[in-house]
N, C-alpha and C positions, 0 to 999 in steps of 0.2 A: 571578743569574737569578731566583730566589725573591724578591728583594725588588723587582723589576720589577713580578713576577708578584701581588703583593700590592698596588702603587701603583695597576696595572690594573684589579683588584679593588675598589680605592677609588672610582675613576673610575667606575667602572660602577656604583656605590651610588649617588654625587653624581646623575649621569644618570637614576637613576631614581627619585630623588627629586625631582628639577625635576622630570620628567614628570609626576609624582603630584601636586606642587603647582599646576602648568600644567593638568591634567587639572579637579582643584578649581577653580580658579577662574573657567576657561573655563567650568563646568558652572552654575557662581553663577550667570556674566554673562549666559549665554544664557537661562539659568531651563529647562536639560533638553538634549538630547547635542544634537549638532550633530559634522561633520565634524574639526573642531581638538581634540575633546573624543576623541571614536576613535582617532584620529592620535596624543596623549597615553597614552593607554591603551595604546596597542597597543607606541609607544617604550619604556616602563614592563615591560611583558611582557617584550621585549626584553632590556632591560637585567638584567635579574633573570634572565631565563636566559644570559645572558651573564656574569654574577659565578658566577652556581652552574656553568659549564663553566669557570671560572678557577679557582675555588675545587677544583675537583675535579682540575682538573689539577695543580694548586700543590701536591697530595697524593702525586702520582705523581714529581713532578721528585725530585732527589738533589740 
């Protein structure tokens, strides 16, 4: 179960890292936020509290 719990963890890093790179670049292309650029942002947020409620659960399992 802990190493499910850690592969999830992964996943949610991956995730919020495409967001962040997604976010970057839409931000380039448009030259300043626009809608797809929030949208990034906001999946980023996400995912980063989604690893840190994993990460904190992965503390409590046995």
């Amino acid at each position: 179960m802990k190493r499910l719990n850690r592969i999830i963890q992964i996943v949610w890093l991956a995730v919020a890292a495409v967001a962040a790179v997604e976010a970057v670049v839409e931000y380039q292309k448009a030259s300043g936020f626009n809608s797809k650029v929030y949208l990034m942002m906001g999946a980023f947020v996400v995912a980063l509290a989604m690893y840190t409620l994993r990460k904190r659960q992965g503390k409590t399992m046995k």
